[in-house]
C-alpha positions in Angstrom: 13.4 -20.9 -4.7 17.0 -20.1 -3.5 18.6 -22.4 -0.8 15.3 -23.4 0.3 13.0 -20.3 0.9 11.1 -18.4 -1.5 13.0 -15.7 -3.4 12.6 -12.5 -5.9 15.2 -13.8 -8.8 14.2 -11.3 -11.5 12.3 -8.2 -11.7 11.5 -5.8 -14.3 9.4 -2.9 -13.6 8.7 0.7 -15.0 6.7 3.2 -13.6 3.6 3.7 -12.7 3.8 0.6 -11.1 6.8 -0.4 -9.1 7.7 -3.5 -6.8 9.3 -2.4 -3.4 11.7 -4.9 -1.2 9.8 -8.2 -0.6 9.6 -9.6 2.9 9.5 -13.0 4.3 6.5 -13.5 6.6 7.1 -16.2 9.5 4.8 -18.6 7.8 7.8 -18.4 4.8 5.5 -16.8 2.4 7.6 -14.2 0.9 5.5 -10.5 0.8 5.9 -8.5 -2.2 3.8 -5.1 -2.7 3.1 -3.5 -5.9 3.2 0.5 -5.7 1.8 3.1 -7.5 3.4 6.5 -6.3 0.9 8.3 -8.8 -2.5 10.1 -7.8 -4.1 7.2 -9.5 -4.8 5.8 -13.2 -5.9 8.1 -15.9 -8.2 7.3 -18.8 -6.3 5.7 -21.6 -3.4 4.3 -19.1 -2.4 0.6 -19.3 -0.7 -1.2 -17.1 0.2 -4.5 -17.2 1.0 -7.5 -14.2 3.1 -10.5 -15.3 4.3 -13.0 -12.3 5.6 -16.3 -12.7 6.0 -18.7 -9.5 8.5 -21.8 -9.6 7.9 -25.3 -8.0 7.3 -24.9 -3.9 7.8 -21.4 -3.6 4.9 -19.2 -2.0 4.5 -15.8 -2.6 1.6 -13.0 -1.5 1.3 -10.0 -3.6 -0.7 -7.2 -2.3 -0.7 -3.7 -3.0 0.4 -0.5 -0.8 -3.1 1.4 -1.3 -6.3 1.6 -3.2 -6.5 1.8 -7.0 -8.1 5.0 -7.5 -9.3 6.2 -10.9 -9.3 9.4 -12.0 -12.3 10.7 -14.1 -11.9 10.2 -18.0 -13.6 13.1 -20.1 -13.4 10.9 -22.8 -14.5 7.7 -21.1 -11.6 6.0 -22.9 -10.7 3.5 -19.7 -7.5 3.0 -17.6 -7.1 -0.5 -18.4 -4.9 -3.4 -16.5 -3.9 -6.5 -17.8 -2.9 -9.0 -15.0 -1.4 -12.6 -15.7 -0.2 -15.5 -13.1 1.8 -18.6 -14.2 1.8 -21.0 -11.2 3.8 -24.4 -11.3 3.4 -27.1 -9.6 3.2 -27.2 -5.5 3.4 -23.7 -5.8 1.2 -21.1 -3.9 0.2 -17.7 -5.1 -2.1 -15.4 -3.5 -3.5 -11.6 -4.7 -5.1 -9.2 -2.5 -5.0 -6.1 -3.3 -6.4 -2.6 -1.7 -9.6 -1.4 -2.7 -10.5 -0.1 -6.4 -12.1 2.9 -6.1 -13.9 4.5 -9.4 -14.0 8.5 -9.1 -17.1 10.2 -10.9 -16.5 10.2 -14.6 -14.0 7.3 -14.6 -13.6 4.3 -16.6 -11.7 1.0 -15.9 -11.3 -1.9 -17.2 -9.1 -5.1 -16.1 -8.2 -8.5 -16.9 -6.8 -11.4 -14.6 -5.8 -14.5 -16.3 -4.1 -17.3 -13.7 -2.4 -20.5 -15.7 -2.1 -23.4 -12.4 -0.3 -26.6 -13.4 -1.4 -29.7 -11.4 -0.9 -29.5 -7.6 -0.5 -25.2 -7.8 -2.6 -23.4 -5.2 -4.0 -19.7 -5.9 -5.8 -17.2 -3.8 -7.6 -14.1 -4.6 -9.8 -11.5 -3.4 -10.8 -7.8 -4.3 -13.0 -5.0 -3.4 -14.9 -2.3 -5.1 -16.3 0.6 -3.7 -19.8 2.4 -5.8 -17.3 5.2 -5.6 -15.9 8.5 -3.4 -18.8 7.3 -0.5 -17.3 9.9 2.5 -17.4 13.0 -0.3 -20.8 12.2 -1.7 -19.9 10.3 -5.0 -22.1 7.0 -5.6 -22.6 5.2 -8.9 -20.9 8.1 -10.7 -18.1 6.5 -12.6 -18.9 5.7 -16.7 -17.8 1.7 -16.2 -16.1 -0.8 -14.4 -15.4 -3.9 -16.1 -13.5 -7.0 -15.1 -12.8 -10.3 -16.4 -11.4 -13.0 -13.7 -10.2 -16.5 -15.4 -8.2 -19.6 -13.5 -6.8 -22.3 -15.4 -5.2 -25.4 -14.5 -3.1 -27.7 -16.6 -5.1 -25.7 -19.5 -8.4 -26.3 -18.2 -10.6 -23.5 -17.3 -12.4 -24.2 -13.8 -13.1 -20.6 -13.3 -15.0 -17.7 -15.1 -15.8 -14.4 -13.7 -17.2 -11.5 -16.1 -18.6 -8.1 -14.2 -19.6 -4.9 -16.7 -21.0 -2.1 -14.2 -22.8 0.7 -15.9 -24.5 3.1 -13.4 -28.3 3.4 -14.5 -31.5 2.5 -13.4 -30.8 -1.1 -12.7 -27.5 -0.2 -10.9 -29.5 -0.3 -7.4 -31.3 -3.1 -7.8 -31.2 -6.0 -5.8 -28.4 -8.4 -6.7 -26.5 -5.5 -8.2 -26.0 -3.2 -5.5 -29.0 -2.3 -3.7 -28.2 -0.2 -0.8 -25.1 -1.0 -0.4 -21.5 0.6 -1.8 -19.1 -2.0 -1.5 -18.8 -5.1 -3.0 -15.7 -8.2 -2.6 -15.2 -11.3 -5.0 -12.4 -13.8 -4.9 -11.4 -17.2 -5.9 -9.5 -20.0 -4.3 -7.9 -23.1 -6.1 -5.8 -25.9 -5.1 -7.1 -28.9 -2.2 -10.8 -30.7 -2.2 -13.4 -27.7 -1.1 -14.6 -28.4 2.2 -18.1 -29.8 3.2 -18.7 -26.6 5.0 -18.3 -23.1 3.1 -17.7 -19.8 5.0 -20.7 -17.5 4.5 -22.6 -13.8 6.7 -26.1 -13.9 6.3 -26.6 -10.8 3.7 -23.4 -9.8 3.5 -21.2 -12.6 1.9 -21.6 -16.0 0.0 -19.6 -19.1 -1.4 -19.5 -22.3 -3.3 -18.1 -24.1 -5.7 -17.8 -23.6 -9.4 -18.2 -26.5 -12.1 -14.3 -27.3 -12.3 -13.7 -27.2 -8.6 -12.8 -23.7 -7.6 -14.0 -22.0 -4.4 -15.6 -18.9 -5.1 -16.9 -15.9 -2.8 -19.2 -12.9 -3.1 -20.1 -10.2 -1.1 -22.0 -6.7 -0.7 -21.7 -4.3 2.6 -23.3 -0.8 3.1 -19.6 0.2 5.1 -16.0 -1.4 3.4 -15.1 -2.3 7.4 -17.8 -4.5 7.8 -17.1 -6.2 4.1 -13.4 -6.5 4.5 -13.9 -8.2 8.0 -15.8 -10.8 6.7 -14.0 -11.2 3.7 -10.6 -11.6 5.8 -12.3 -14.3 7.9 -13.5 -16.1 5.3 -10.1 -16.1 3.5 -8.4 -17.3 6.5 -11.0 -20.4 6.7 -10.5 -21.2 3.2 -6.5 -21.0 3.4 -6.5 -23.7 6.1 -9.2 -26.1 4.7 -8.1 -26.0 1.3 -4.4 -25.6 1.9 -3.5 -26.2 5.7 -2.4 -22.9 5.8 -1.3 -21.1 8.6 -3.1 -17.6 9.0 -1.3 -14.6 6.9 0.2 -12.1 9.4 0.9 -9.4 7.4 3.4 -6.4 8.4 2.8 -2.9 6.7 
């Protein structure tokens, strides 16, 4: 915090990734947007996300486009390490653009957010079964991911995926017929009585240690992000009082 409003006081960054200009919103979440000029992540890249959010401040990180992932001959993956430290009355929120696997790709990422007490944290993310418009569907090696919130050291959330394309790979609860699928996370307030949910297209409740969690699958990413969007909005104001996110690109 500087003089009251949320501020950028230090950043470090080296390429791929890169943080442009941050933004105040009118809310006085301050918009920051991670950029990766590149044509995407090769196999055997590693990148690595470290943000740290003072007491009171807000902050929404997004990124600037979808995370594609170039095929790796040698399936070694593109890897990403991601770690929030959030303190105390402090809000932090992650949504990034879509993750998009390319035939013969592998990826593999990690997302590790420390709360103390009283910190609030938001996330969701999206991943499509691949290149859908050009005919590419299931075609990547792997997709892994590891999602894990603590607060004051305690671990109230655990999320593990590992995505192989195979004969189980269509199956119901997997992906079926669809090629999009959303997750995401919300800690920080008492969860509500009544959860946001679609009817065969996205799901919530509320993990062991408290946190609000969401799932999703969509045969079209419009359809998936819409009701993921809604359902993030609904969440920030019941579990935060938060007024909606009105993001400018």
């Amino acid at each position: 915090m500087r003089a009251g409003r949320t501020a950028l006081l230090r950043d470090t960054q080296k390429a791929p990734l890169m943080v442009i200009r941050p933004f105040p919103l009118p809310c006085g979440t301050l918009m920051v947007f991670i950029v990766n000029p590149t044509g995407g992540v090769l196999g055997g890249d590693h990148a690595e996300i470290r943000v740290t959010v003072d007491a009171d401040a807000r902050v929404l990180i997004l990124t600037q486009s979808a995370t594609r992932v170039q095929p790796s001959p040698d399936r070694r993956p593109a890897t990403q390490d991601v770690h929030f430290t959030v303190a105390t009355g402090a809000r932090l929120e992650f949504h990034p653009e879509r993750t998009i696997p390319f035939a013969g790709s592998a990826f593999a990422q990690t997302l590790t957010a420390d709360l103390e007490d009283g910190a609030q944290f938001g996330l969701t993310e999206t991943l499509a079964s691949g290149r859908v418009q050009t005919g590419e569907r299931l075609a990547f090696h792997s997709v892994e991911s590891r999602v894990q919130v603590r607060v004051a050291g305690r671990r109230v959330y655990l999320d593990r995926q590992r995505l192989i394309p195979g004969l189980d790979a269509g199956a119901p609860g997997v992906w079926g017929g669809h090629d999009y699928q959303a997750s995401g996370v919300f800690v920080g307030g008492a969860p509500p009585a009544s959860l946001p949910g679609v009817p065969g297209r996205l799901a919530s409740g509320v993990s062991a240690g408290g946190a609000v969690w969401l799932r999703g699958v969509a045969r079209r990413g419009p359809d998936l992000d819409a009701a993921l969007h809604a359902a993030r909005e609904e969440l920030r104001l019941a579990l935060w009082g938060a007024a909606p996110l009105r993001v400018r690109r």
